[in-house]
C-alpha atoms as an extended CHARMM CRD file, in Angstrom:
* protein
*
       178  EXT
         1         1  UNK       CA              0.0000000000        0.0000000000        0.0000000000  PROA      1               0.0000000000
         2         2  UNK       CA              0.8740000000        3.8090000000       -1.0880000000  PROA      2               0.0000000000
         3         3  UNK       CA              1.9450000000        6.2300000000        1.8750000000  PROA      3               0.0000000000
         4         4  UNK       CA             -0.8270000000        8.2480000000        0.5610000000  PROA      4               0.0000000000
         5         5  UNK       CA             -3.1030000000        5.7180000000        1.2410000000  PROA      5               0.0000000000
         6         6  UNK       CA             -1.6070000000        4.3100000000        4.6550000000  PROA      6               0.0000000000
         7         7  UNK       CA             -2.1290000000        7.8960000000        6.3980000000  PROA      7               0.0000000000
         8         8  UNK       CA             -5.4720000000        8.2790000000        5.9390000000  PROA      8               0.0000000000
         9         9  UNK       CA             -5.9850000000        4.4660000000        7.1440000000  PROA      9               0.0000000000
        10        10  UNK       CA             -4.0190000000        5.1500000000       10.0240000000  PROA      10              0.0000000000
        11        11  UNK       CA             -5.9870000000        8.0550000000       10.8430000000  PROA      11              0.0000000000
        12        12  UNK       CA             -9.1910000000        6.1420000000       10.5740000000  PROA      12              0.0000000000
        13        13  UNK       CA             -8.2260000000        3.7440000000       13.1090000000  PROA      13              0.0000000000
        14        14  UNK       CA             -7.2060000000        6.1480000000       15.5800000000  PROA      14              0.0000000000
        15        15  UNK       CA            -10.2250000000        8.1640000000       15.2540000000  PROA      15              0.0000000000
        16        16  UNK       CA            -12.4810000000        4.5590000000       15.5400000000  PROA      16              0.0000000000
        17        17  UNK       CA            -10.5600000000        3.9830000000       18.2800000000  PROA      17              0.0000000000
        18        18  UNK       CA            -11.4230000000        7.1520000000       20.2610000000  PROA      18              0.0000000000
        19        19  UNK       CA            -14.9900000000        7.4410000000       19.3120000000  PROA      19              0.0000000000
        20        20  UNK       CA            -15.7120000000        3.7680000000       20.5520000000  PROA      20              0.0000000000
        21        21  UNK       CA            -14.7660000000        5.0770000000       23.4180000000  PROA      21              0.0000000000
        22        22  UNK       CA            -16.8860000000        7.9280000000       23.4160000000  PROA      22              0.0000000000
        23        23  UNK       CA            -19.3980000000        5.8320000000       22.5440000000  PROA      23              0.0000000000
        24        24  UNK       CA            -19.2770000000        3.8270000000       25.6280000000  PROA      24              0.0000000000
        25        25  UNK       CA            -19.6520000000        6.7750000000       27.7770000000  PROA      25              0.0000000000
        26        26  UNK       CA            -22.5770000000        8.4910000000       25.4500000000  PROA      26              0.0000000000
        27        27  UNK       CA            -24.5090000000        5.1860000000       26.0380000000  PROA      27              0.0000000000
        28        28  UNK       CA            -23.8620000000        5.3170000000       30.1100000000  PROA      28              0.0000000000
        29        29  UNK       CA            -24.6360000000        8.9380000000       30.3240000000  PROA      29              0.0000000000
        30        30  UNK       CA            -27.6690000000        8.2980000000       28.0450000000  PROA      30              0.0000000000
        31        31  UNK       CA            -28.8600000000        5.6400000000       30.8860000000  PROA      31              0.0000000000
        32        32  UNK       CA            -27.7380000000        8.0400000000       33.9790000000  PROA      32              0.0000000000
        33        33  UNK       CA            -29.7100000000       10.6220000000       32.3400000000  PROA      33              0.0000000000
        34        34  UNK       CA            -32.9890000000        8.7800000000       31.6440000000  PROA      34              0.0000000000
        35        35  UNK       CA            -32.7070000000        7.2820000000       35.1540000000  PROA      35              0.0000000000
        36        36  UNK       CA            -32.3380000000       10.5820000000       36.7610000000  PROA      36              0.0000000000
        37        37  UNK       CA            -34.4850000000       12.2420000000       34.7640000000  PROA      37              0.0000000000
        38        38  UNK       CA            -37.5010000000        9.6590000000       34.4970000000  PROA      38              0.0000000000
        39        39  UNK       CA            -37.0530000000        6.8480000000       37.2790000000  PROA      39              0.0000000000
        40        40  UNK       CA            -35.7080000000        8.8340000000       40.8030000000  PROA      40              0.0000000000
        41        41  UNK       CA            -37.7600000000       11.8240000000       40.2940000000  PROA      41              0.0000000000
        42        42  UNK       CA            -41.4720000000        9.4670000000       40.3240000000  PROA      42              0.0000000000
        43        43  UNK       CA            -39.7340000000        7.5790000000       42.9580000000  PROA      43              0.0000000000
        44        44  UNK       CA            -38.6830000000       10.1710000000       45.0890000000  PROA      44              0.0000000000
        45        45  UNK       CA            -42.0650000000       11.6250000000       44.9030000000  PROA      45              0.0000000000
        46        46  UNK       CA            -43.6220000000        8.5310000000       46.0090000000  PROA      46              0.0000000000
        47        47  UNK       CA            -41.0270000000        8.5860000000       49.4250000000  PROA      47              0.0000000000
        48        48  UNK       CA            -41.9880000000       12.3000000000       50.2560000000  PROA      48              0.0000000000
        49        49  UNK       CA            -46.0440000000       12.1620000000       49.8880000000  PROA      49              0.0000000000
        50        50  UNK       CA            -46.0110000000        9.3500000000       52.0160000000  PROA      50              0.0000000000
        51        51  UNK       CA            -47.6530000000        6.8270000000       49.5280000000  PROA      51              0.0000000000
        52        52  UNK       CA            -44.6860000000        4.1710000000       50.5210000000  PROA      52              0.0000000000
        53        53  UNK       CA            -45.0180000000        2.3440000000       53.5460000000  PROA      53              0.0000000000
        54        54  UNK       CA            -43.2740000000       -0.3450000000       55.0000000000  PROA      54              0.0000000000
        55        55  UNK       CA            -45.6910000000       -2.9040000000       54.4440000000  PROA      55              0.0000000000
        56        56  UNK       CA            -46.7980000000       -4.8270000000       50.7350000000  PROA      56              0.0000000000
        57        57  UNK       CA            -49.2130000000       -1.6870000000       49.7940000000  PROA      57              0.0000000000
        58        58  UNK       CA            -46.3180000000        0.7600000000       50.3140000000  PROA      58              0.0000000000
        59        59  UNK       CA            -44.1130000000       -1.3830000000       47.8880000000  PROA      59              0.0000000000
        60        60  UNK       CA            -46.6600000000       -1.9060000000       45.5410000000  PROA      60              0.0000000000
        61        61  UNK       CA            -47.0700000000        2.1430000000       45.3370000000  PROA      61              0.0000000000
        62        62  UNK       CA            -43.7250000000        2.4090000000       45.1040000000  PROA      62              0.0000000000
        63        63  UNK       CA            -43.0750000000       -0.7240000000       42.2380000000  PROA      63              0.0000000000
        64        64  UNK       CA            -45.9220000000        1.3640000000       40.8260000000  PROA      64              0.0000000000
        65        65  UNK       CA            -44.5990000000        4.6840000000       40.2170000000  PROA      65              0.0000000000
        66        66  UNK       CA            -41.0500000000        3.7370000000       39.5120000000  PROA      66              0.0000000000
        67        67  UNK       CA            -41.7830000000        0.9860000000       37.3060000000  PROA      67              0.0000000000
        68        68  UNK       CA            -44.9650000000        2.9910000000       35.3600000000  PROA      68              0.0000000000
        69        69  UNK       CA            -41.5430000000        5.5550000000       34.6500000000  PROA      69              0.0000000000
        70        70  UNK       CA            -39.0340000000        2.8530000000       33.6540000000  PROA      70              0.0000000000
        71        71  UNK       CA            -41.4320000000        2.3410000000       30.7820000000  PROA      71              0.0000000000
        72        72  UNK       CA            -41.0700000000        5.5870000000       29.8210000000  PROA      72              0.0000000000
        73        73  UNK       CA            -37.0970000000        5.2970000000       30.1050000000  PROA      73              0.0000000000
        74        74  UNK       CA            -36.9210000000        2.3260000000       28.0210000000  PROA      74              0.0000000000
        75        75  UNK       CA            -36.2600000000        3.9640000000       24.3370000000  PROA      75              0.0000000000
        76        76  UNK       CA            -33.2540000000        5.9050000000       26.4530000000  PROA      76              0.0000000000
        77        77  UNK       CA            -32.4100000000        2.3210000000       27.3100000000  PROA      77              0.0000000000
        78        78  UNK       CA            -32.3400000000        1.0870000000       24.1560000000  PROA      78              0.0000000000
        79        79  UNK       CA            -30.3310000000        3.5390000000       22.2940000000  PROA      79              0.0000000000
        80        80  UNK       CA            -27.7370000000        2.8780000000       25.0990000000  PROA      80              0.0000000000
        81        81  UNK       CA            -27.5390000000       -0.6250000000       23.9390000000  PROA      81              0.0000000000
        82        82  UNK       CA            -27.5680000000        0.5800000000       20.1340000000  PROA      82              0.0000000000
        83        83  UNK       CA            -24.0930000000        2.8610000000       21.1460000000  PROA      83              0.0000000000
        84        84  UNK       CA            -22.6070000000       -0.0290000000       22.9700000000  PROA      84              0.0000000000
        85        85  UNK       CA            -23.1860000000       -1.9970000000       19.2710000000  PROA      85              0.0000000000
        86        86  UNK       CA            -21.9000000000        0.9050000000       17.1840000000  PROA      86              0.0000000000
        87        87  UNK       CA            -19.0250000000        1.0860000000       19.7850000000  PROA      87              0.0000000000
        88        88  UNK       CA            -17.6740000000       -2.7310000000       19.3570000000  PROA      88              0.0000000000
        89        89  UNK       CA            -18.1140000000       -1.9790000000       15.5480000000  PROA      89              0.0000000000
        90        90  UNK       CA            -16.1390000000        1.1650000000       16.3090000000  PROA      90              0.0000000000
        91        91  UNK       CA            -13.2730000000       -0.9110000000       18.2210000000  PROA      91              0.0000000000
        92        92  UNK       CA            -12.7750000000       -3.5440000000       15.1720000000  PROA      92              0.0000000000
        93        93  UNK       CA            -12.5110000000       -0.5810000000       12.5880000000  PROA      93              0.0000000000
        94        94  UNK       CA             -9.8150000000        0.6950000000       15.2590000000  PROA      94              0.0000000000
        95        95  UNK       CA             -7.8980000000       -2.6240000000       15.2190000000  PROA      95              0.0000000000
        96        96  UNK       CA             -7.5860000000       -2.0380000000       11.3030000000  PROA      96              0.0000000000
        97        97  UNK       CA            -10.5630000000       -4.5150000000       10.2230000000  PROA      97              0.0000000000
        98        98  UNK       CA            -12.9090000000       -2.6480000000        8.2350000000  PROA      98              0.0000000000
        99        99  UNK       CA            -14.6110000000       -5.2310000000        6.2990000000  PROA      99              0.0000000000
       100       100  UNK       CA            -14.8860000000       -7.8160000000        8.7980000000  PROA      100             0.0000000000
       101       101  UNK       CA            -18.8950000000       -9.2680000000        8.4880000000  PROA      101             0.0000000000
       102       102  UNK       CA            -18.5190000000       -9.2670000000       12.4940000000  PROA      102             0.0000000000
       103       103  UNK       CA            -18.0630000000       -4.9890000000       12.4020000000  PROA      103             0.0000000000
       104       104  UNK       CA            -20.7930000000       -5.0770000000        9.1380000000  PROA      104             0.0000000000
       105       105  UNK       CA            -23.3470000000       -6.6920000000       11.3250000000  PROA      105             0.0000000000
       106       106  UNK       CA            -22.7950000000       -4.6140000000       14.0580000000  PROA      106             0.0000000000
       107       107  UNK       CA            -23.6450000000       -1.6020000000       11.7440000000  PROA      107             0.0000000000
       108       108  UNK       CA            -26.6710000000       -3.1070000000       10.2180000000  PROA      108             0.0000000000
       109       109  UNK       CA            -27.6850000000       -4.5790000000       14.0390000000  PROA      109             0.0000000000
       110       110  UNK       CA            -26.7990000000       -0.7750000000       16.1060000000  PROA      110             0.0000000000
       111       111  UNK       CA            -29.0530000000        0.6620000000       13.3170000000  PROA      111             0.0000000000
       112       112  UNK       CA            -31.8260000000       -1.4860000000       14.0640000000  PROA      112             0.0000000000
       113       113  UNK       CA            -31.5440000000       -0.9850000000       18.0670000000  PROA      113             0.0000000000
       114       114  UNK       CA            -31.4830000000        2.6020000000       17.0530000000  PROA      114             0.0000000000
       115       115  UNK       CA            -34.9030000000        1.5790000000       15.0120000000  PROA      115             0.0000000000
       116       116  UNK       CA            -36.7730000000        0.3630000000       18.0840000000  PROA      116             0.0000000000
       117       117  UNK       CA            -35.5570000000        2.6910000000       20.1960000000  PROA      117             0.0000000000
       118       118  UNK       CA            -37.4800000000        5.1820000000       18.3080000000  PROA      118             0.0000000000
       119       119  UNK       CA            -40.2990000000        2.6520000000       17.9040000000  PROA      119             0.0000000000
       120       120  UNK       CA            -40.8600000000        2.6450000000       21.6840000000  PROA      120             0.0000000000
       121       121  UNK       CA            -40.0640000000        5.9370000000       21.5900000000  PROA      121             0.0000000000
       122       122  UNK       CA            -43.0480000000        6.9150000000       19.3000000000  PROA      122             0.0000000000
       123       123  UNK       CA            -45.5350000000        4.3080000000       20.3460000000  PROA      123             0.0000000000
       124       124  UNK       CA            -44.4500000000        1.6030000000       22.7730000000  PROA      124             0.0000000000
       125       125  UNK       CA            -43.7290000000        4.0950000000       25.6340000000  PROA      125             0.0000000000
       126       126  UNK       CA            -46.5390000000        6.4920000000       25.5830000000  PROA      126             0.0000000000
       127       127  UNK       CA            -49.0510000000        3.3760000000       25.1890000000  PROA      127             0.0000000000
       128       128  UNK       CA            -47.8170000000        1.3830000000       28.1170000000  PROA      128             0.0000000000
       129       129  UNK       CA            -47.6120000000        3.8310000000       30.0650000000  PROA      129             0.0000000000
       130       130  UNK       CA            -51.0320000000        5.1070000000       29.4040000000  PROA      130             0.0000000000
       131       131  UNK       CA            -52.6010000000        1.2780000000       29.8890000000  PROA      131             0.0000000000
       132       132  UNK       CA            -50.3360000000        1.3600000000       33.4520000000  PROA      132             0.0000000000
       133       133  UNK       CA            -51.9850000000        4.4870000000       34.4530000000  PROA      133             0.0000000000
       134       134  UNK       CA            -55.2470000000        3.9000000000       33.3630000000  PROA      134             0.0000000000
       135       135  UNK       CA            -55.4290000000        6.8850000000       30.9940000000  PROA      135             0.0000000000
       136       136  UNK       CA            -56.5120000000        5.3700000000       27.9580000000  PROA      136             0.0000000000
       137       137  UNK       CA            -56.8140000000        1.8410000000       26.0120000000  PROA      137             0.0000000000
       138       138  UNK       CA            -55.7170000000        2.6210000000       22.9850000000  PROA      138             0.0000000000
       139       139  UNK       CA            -52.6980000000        3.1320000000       21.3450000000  PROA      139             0.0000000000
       140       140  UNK       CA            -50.7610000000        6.2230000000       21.4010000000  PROA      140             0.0000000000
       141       141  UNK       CA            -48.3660000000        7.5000000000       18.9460000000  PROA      141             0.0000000000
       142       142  UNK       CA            -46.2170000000       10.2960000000       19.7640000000  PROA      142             0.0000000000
       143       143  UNK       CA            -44.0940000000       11.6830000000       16.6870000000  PROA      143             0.0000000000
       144       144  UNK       CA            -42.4200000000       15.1200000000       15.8210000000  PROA      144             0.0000000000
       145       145  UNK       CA            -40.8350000000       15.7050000000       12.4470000000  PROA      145             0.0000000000
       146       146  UNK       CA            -37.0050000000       15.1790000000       14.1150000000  PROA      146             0.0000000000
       147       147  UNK       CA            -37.9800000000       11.4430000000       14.7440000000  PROA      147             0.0000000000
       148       148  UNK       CA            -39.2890000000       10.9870000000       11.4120000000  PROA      148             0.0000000000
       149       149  UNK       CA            -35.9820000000       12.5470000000       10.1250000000  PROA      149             0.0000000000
       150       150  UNK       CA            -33.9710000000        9.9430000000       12.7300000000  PROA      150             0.0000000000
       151       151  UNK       CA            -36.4610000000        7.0190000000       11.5470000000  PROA      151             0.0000000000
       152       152  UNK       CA            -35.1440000000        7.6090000000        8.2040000000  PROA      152             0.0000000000
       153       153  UNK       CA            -31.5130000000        8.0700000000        9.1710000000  PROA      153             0.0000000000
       154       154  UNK       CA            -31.3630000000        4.5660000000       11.2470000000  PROA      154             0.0000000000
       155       155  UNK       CA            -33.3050000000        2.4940000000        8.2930000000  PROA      155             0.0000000000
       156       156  UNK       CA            -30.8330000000        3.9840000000        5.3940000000  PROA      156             0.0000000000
       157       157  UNK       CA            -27.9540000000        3.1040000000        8.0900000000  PROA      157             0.0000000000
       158       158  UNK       CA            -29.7720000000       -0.1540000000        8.2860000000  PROA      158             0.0000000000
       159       159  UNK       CA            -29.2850000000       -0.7980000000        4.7840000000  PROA      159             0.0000000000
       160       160  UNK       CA            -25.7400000000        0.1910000000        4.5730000000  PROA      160             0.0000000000
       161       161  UNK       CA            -24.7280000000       -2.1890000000        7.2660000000  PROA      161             0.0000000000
       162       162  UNK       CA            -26.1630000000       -5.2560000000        4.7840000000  PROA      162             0.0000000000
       163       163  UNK       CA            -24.7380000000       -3.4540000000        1.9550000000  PROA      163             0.0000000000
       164       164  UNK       CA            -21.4890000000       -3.8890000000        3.9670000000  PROA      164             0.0000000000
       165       165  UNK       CA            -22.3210000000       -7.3180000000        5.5200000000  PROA      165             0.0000000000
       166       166  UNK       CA            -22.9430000000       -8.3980000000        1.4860000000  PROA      166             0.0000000000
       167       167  UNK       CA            -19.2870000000       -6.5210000000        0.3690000000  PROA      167             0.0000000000
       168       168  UNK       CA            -17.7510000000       -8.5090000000        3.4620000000  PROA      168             0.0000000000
       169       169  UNK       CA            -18.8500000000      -11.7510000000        2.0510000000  PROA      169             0.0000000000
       170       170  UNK       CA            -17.4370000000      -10.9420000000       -1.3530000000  PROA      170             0.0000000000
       171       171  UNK       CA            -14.2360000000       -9.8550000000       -0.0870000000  PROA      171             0.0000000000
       172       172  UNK       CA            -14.3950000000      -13.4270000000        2.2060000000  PROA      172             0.0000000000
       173       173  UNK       CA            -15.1000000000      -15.7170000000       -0.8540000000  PROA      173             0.0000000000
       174       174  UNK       CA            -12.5780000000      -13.6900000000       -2.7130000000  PROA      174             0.0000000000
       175       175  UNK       CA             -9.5140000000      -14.2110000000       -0.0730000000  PROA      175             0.0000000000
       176       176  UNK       CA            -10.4970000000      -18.0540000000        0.3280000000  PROA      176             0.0000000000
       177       177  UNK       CA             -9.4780000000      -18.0250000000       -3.8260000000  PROA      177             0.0000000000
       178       178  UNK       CA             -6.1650000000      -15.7210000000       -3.2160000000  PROA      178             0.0000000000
């Protein structure tokens, strides 16, 4: 290989190196921040207005109102997971292996996490929650034009990761001939 074409490789790496990293801690301070903003708030509620007692009805109103919120906390959940796949895809490009169909599934699969994060996001979340609090039967969709922009963004990076799983295979078959 060229030097003109080493550099920029080289550089690649290092910069999938770092951002797997920063991956890792995006998808922790993703899950720190939907806990703290969605989970301890309910709970802590529930502690100060008296509702939990030390008996099964206290913990029931407690399981209640932190677990009606963890629902609600669950796309933030999922995402996390989604950056912890992107970030192990990350980490192979770093160690140089680009075309790997391990890293090209990891695209095609932190896509899809991404996918039904949004899904629960939209729909699952705001209709469990509403069945858990009795507000309504139905189901609920919540959608602004940003997660229709992000649904398309995750399904066209969805495709590119089996675009890429496909090119790994070629390049598989063709070093089994070489």
């Amino acid at each position: 290989m060229t030097e003109a074409a080493v550099a920029p490789l080289e550089r690649a790496q290092k910069l999938a190196g770092g951002a797997a990293t920063v991956a890792v801690v995006g998808a922790i301070l993703l899950v720190l921040g939907a806990v703290g903003r969605e989970i301890v708030p309910p709970a802590a509620e529930a502690l100060r207005s008296a509702e939990v007692t030390p008996d099964w009805r206290g913990a029931l109103n407690l399981f209640a109102a932190v677990g009606s919120f963890i629902v609600l906390a669950l796309p933030s959940f999922i995402l996390a997971g989604a950056l912890l796949d992107l970030s192990k895809v990350l980490d192979e490009y770093g160690k140089g292996q680009f075309f790997t169909l391990r890293a090209s599934a990891g695209v095609r699969k932190a896509a899809e996490g991404a996918l039904w994060a949004l899904g629960f996001k939209i729909v699952g979340s705001p209709t469990i929650y509403s069945w858990i609090t009795h507000e309504g039967r139905g189901f609920i969709w919540h959608m602004e034009p940003f997660d229709f922009g992000l649904i398309a963004f995750a399904a066209f990076v969805a495709v590119l990761g089996r675009v890429l799983e496909a090119a790994a295979r070629i390049k598989a078959e063709n070093d089994e001939i070489v």
